[in-house]
C-alpha positions as CSV (number, residue, x, y, z in Angstrom):
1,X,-40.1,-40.6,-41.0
2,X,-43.4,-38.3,-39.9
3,X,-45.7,-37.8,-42.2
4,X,-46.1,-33.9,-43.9
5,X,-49.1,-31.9,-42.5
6,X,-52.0,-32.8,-44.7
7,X,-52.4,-29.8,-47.8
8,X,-53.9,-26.9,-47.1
9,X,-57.2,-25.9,-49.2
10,X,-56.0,-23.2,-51.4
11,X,-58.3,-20.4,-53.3
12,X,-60.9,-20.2,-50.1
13,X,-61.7,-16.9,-48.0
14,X,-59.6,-17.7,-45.3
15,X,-56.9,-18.5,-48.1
16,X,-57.4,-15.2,-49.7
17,X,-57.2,-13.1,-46.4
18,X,-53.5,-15.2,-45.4
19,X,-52.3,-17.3,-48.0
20,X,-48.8,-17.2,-46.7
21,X,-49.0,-20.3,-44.5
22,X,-50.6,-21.9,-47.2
23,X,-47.4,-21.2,-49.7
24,X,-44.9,-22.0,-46.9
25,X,-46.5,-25.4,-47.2
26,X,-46.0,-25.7,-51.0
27,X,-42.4,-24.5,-51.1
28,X,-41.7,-27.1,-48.5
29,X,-43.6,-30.0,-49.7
30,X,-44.5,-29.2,-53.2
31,X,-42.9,-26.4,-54.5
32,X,-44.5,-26.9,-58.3
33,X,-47.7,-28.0,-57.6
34,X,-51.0,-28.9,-60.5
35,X,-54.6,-27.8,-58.8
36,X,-57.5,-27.2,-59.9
37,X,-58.2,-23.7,-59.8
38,X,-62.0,-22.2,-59.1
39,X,-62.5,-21.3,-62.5
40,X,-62.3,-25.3,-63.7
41,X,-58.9,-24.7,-65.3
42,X,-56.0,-27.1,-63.9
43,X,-53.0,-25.2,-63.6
44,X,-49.3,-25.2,-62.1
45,X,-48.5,-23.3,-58.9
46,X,-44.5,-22.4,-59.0
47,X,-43.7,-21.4,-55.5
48,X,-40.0,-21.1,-54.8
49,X,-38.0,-18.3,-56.0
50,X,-35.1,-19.8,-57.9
51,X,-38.1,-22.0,-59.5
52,X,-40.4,-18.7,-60.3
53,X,-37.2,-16.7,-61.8
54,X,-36.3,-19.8,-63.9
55,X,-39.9,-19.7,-65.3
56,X,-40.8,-16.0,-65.6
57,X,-37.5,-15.7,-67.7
58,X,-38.2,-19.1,-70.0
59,X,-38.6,-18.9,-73.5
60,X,-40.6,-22.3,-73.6
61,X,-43.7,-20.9,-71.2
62,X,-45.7,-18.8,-74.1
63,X,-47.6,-16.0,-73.0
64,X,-49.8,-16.5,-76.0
65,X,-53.5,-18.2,-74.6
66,X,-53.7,-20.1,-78.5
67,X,-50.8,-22.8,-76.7
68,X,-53.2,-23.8,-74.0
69,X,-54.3,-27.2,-74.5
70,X,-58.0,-26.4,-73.3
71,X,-61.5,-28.1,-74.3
72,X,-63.6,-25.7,-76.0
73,X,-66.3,-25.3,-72.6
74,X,-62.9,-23.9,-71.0
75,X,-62.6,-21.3,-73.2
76,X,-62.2,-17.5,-71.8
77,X,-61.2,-19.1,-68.3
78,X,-57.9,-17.8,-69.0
79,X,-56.6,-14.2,-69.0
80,X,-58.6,-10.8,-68.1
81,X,-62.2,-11.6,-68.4
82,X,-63.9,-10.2,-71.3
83,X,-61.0,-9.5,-73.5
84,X,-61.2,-11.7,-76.1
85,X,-64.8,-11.2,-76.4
86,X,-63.7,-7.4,-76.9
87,X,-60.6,-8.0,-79.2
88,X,-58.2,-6.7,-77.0
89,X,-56.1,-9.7,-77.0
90,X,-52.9,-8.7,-78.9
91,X,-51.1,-6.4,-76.2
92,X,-47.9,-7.2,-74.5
93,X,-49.0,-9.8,-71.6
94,X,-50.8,-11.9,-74.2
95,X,-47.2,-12.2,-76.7
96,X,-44.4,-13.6,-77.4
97,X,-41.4,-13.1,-79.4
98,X,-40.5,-11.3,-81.9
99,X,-44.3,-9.5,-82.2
100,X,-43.8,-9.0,-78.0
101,X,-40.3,-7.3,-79.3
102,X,-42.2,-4.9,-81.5
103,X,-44.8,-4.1,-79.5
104,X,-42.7,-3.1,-76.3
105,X,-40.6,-1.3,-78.7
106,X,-43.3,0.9,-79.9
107,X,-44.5,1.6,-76.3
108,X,-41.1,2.0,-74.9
109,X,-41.0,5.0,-77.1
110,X,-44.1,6.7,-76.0
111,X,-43.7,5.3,-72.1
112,X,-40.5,7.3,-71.6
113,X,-38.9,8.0,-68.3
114,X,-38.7,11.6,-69.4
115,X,-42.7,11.5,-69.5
116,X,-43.1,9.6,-66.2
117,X,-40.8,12.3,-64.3
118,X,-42.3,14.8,-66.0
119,X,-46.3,13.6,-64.7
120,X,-44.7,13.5,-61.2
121,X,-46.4,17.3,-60.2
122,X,-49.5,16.1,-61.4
123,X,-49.6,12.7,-59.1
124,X,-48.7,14.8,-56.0
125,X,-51.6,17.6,-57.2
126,X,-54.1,14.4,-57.4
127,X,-53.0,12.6,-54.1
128,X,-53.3,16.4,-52.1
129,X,-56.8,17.0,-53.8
130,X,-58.2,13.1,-52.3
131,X,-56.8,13.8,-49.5
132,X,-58.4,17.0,-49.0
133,X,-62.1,15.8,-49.4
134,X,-61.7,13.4,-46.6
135,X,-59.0,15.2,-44.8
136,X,-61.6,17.0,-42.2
137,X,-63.5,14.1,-41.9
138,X,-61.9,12.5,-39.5
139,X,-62.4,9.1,-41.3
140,X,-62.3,7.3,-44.8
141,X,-62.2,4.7,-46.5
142,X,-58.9,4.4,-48.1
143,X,-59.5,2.4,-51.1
144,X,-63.1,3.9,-52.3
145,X,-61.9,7.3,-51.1
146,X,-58.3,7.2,-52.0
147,X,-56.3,4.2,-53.5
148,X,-58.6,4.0,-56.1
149,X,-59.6,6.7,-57.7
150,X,-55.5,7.7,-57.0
151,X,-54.2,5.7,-60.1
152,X,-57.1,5.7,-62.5
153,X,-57.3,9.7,-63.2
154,X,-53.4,9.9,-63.0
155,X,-53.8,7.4,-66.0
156,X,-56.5,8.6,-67.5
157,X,-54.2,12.0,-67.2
158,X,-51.3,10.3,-69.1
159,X,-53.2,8.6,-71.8
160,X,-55.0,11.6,-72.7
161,X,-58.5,10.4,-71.4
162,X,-60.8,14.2,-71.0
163,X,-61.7,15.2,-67.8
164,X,-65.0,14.7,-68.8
165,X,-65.4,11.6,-69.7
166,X,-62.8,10.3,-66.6
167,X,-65.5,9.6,-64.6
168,X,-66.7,6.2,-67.1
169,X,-63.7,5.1,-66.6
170,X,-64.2,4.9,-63.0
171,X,-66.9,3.4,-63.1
172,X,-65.7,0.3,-65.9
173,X,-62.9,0.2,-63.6
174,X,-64.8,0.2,-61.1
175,X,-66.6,-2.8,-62.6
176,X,-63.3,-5.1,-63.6
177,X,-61.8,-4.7,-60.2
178,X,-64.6,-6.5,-58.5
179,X,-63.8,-9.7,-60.2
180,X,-67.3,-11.2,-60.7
181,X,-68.8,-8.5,-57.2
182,X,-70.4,-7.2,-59.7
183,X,-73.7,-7.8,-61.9
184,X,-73.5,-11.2,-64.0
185,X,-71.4,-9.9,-67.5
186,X,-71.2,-6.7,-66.0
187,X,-66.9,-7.2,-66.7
188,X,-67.2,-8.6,-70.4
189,X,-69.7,-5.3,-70.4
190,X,-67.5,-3.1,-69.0
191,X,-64.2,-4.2,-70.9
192,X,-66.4,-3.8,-74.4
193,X,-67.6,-0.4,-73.3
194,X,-63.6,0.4,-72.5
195,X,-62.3,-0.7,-75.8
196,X,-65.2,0.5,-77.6
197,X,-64.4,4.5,-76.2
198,X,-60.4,3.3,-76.5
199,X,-61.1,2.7,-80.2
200,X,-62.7,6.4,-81.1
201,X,-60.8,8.1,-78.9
202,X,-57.7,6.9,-81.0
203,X,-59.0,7.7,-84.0
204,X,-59.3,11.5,-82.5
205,X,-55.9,11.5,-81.4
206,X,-55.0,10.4,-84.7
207,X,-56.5,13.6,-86.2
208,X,-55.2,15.8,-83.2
209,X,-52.5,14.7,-81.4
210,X,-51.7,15.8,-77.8
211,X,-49.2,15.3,-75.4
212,X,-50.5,12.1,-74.1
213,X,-49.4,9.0,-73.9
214,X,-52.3,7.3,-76.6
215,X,-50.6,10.5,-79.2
216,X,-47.3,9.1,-78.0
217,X,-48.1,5.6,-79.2
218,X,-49.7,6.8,-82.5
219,X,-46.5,9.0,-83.5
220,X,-44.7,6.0,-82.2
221,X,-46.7,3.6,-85.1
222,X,-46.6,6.3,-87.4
223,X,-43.0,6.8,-87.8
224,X,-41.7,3.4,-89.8
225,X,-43.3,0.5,-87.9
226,X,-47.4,0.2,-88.0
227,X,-49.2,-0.3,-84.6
228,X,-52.7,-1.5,-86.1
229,X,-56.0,-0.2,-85.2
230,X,-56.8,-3.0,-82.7
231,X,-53.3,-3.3,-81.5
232,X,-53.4,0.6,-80.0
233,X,-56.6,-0.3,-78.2
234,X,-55.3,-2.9,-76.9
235,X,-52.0,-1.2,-75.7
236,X,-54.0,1.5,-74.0
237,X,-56.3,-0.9,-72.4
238,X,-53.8,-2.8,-70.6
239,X,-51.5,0.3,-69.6
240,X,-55.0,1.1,-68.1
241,X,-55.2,-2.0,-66.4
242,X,-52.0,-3.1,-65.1
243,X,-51.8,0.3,-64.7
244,X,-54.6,1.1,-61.8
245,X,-55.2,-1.8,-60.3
246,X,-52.0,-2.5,-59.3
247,X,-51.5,0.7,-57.7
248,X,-54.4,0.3,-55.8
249,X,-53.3,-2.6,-54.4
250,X,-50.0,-1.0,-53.7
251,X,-51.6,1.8,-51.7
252,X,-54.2,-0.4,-50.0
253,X,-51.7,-3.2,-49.2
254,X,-48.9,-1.0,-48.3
255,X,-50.7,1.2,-45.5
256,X,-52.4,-2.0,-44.2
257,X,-49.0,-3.0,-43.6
258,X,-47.3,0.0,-42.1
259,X,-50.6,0.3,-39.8
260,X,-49.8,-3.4,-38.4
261,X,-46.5,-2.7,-37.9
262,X,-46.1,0.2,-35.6
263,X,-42.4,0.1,-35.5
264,X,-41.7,0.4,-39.1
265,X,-44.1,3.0,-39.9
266,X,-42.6,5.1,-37.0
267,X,-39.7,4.6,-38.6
268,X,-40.9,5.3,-42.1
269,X,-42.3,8.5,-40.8
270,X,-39.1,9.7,-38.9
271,X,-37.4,9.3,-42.1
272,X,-40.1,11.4,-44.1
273,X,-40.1,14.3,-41.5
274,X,-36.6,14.9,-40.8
275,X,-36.5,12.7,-38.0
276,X,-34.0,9.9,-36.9
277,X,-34.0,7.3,-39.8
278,X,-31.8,5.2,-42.6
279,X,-30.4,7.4,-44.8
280,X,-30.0,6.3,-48.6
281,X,-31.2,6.4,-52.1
282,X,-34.7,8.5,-51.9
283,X,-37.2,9.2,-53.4
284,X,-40.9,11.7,-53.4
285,X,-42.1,12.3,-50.0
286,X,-45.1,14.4,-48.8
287,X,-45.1,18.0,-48.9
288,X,-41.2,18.3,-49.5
289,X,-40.1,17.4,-45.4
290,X,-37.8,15.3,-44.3
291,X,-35.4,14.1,-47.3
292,X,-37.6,10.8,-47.5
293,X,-33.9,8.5,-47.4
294,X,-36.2,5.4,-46.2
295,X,-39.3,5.8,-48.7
296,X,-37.5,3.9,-51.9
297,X,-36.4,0.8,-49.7
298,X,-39.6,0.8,-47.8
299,X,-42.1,0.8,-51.2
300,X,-39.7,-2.0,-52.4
301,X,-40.1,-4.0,-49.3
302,X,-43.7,-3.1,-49.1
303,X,-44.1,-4.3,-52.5
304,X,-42.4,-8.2,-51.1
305,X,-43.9,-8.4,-48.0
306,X,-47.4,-8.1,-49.3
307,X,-47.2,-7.1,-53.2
308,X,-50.1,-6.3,-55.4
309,X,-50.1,-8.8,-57.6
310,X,-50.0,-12.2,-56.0
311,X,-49.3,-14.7,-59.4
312,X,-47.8,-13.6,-62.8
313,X,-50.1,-13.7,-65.2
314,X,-50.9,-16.8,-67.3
315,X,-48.4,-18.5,-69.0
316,X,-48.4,-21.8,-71.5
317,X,-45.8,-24.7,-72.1
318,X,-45.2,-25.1,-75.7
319,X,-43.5,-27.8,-75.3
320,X,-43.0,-30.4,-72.7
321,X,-40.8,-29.3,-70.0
322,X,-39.1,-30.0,-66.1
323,X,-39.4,-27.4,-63.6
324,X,-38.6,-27.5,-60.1
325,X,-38.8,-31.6,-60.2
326,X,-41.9,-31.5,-62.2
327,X,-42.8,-32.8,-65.8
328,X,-44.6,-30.2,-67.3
329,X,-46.8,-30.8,-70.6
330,X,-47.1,-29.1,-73.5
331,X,-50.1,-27.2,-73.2
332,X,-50.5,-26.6,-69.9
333,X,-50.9,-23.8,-67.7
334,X,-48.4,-22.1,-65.5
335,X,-49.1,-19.8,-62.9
336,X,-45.8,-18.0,-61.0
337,X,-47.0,-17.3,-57.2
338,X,-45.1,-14.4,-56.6
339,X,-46.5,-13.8,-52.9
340,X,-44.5,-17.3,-52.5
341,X,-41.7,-16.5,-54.3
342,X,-40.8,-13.3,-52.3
343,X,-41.2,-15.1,-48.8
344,X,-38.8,-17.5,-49.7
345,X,-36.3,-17.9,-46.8
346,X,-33.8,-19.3,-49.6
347,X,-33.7,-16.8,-51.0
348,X,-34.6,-14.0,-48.4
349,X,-33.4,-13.2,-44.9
350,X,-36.5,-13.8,-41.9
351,X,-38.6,-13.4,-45.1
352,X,-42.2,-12.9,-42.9
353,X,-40.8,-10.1,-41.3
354,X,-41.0,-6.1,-42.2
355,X,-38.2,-4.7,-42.9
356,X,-38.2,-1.4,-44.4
357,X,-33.9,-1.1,-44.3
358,X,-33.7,-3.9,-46.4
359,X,-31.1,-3.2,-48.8
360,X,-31.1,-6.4,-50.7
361,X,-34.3,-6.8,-52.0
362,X,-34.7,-8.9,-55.5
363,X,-37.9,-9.0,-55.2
364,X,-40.3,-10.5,-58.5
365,X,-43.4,-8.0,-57.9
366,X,-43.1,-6.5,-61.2
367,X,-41.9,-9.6,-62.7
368,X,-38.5,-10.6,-64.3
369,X,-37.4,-11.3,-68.0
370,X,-38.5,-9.6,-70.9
371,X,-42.2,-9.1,-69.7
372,X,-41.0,-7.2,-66.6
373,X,-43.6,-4.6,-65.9
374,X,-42.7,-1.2,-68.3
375,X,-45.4,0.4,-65.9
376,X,-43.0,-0.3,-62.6
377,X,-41.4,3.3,-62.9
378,X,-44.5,5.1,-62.7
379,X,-46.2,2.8,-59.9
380,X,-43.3,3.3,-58.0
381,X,-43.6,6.9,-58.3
382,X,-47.4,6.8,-57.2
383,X,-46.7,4.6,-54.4
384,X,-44.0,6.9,-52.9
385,X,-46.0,10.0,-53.4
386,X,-49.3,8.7,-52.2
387,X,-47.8,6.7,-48.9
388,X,-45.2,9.8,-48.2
389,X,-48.3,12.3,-48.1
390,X,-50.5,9.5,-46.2
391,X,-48.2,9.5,-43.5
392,X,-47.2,13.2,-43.2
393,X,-50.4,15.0,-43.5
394,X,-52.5,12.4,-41.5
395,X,-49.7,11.6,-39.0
396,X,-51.8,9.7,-36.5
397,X,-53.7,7.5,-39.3
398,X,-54.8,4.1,-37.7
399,X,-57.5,1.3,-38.1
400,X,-60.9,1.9,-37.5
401,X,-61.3,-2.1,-37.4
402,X,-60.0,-5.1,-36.6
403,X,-57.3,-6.6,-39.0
404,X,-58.9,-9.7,-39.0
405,X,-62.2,-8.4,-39.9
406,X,-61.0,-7.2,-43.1
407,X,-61.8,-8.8,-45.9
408,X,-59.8,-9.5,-49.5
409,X,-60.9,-9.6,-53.5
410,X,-61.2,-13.1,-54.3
411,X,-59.2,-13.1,-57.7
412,X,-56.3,-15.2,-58.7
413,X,-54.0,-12.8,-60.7
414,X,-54.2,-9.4,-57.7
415,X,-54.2,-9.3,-54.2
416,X,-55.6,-6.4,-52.4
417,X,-58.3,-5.1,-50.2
418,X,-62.0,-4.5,-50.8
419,X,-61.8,-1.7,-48.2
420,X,-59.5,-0.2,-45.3
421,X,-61.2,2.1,-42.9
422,X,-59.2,4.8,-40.9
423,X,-59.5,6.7,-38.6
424,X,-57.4,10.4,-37.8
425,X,-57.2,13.8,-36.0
426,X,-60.1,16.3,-38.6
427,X,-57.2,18.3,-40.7
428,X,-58.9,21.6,-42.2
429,X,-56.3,22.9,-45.2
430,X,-56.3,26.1,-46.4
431,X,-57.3,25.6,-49.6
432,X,-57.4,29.3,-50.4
433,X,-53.5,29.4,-49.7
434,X,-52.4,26.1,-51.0
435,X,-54.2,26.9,-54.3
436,X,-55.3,23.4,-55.5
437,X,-57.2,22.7,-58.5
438,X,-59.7,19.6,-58.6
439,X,-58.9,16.1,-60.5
C-alpha cells in the first residue's frame, strides 16, 4: 500500500495565497484534523462538507469562548482581537441558546428585509460615486479605492453612523482588517475606540431616534424584551464587523476571480448587457442593462469558489464528542474550514472549477444552522451591485499584475486580498448630468 504524500505546512504565506491543495490533502487523508494554529491555540480543522454541516448545525459545539478549556497565558487567542478587552463579548457569534434566541430575535426585528431592499438606492449611489473618483484614472486599486470603503459607509449608512464622523470608522476599520499589519495594540485600540463611540452614540439614539438600524434595535429592546446597554454595543459592533469585512472580501475575491477566468466573466458580462447568457432568477446589475439573469448564480458561485470567509468562527465542545472519525474533548476548539468544505467533490460537481451556471449550489459561505449569517441578504445585495457596475462601466477591467505576485491577509477566520490593482480604458462621466451626490 503507498504511503500518503507527507502533510502539507498549513497557516504559511504560500498557504495563505492557495490553500486549496493544502485542504484537498486533509479531506483525503485527514478530514478532522488537531494543529497547532500560529496563535499557540490547538485546534480542530473540519474539512469535508457532510462533516462541516454536521458541526455548524450541532448543539454540542458552544459558541460561548467560557467552554474552552484554555490555560490562563492563552487567554484572548480566541475570537476578534480586542473584544473582550472592550466588553463587546455578548453578541450573537459569541452565544448560545436560549440568550442567542433572544438576541437574534431582537435584531431580526430591526434587520428587516423591508430595510435591506429599501437601502438598495443608496448602495448603487455609493458604488457609482467610488467608481467615479478613480473612473478617469485609468487605474486603481480595487480594495483601498473601492472594496473597502464600499461596505463600511453603506453600514455606517444603515446603522445611523453621521457622515461626519464616518471617516473614524474607516480608519478603526481600517486598523482591525490588517490583522496584526498594523502598530503593536493598534486592534485592541481600535476595537475600544469603536465601542467606546458605539456606546454614546446609542445613548443619542436613545434620546432621538432615527431611521437607522442602531434606532431599530433600541425600539426593538424597548418594546417588551430589554437589550442592555453593553448588549446594543455589542450588536452594532459586530453588524459592523461581519458586516464590512466580508464584503470586502467578497468584492476583492470575486473580481480576482472573474479577471482569471476570462470565459466566465465574458459570460457574466453578456448576461449584464443584454448579451447571449443564462437566463434565470436575477438580481441588481449596473446601470439598469441587460436583465442581469446570470448575476445571482454567479455571486453564489463566487462566494464557493473563493468565499470571504475561509473558517467559521470559533466554536467549543461542551462535552466530549465524535466527528468525522475523531474523538473530540470537551473543551476544545473547533474550527469549520469552509474554503474546504465548498470544494468538496462529494459533495460538489468538478468542485475547482468556475462555474457561474451552477444551479445547485449549497454552498456554507454564510454558514448553516441557527448562526447562519442574518447579514447574507444585504452582502449579497452589495456584491451584485458592486461586481454588476464593475463590469459594465469599466468593461475592459484587467490586472495590472501578475496573479501570483499578489499577496493575501494572513488571518485565520477571512480570506481576501491586501490589494488588487487594475488597469482600464480613462472613463470621464458626466457628473453634471448623472447628478451624484458624494458618500
Amino acid at each position: 500500500m503507498t504511503a500518503p504524500p507527507p502533510a502539507p505546512d498549513l497557516f504559511t504565506w504560500e498557504f495563505a495565497t492557495d490553500p486549496y491543495p493544502a485542504y484537498a490533502w486533509l479531506r483525503e487523508h485527514a478530514p478532522v484534523h488537531r494543529t497547532r494554529l500560529p496563535s499557540g491555540v490547538e485546534a480542530w480543522l473540519v474539512t469535508r462538507y457532510a462533516d462541516a454541516r454536521q458541526a455548524l448545525a450541532d448543539a454540542r459545539l458552544s459558541k460561548n469562548p467560557a467552554h474552552h478549556d484554555e490555560p490562563a497565558d492563552a487567554r484572548g487567542r480566541t475570537g476578534i482581537p480586542g473584544e473582550r478587552k472592550a466588553e463587546l463579548m455578548t453578541h450573537l457569534l459569541n452565544i448560545d441558546p436560549p440568550d442567542h434566541t433572544r438576541l437574534r430575535r431582537l435584531v431580526s426585528k430591526a434587520f428587516t428585509p423591508r430595510r435591506i431592499a429599501a437601502f438598495e438606492p443608496r448602495v448603487r449611489e455609493l458604488t457609482d460615486r467610488l467608481i467615479d473618483a478613480f473612473a478617469a484614472k485609468g487605474e486603481a486599486d480595487l480594495i483601498h479605492d473601492f472594496a473597502f470603503p464600499l461596505p463600511i459607509y453603506a453600514i455606517c449608512d444603515l446603522l445611523g453612523v453621521p457622515a461626519e464622523d464616518q471617516d473614524d470608522f474607516r480608519d478603526w476599520a481600517g486598523m482591525m482588517i490588517r490583522h496584526g499589519g498594523g502598530p503593536r495594540g493598534g486592534v485592541a485600540r481600535s476595537v475600544k475606540k469603536m465601542r467606546g463611540y458605539l456606546v454614546d452614540l446609542i445613548e443619542r439614539k436613545r434620546a432621538d431616534p432615527g431611521d437607522d438600524l442602531i434606532s431599530g434595535l433600541i425600539r426593538a429592546s424597548d418594546h417588551g424584551e430589554h437589550l442592555s446597554g453593553n448588549e446594543a454595543a455589542a450588536m452594532a459592533f459586530i453588524l459592523l464587523f461581519a458586516g464590512f469585512e466580508t464584503t470586502v472580501n467578497l468584492i476583492g475575491n470575486g473580481t480576482f476571480a472573474l479577471l482569471t477566468h476570462p470565459e466566465q466573466r465574458a459570460l457574466l458580462q453578456r448576461s449584464l448587457t443584454g448579451g447571449e447568457g443564462e437566463g434565470g432568477a436575477g438580481g441588481g446589475h449596473g446601470n439598469g442593462s441587460g436583465d442581469g439573469g446570470l448575476l445571482a448564480t454567479a455571486v453564489e458561485e463566487l462566494l464557493r469558489f473563493d468565499g470571504p470567509v475561509e473558517m467559521a468562527t470559533w466554536r467549543f465542545a461542551t462535552e466530549p464528542l465524535r466527528l468525522g472519525g475523531q474523538d473530540i474533548g470537551r473543551g476544545d476548539p473547533v474550527l469549520v474550514v469552509l474554503a474546504a468544505a465548498d470544494r468538496d467533490p462529494a459533495r460538489f460537481d468538478r468542485p475547482d472549477t468556475l462555474d457561474l451556471t451552477r444551479r445547485e449550489n449549497p454552498h456554507l459561505g454564510y454558514g448553516h444552522g441557527i448562526h447562519y449569517c442574518l447579514g447574507a441578504p444585504l452582502a449579497r445585495m452589495e456584491g451584485q451591485i458592486a461586481l454588476a457596475s464593475l463590469l459594465t462601466r469599466l468593461p475592459d477591467l484587467e490586472l495590472a499584475a501578475a496573479p501570483e505576485e499578489l499577496r493575501w491577509r494572513g488571518g485565520l477566520i477571512m480570506r481576501g486580498l491586501r490589494t488588487l490593482p487594475v488597469s482600464f480604458a480613462p472613463v470621464v462621466r458626466n457628473t453634471a448630468v448623472d447628478g451624484m451626490s458624494a458618500p
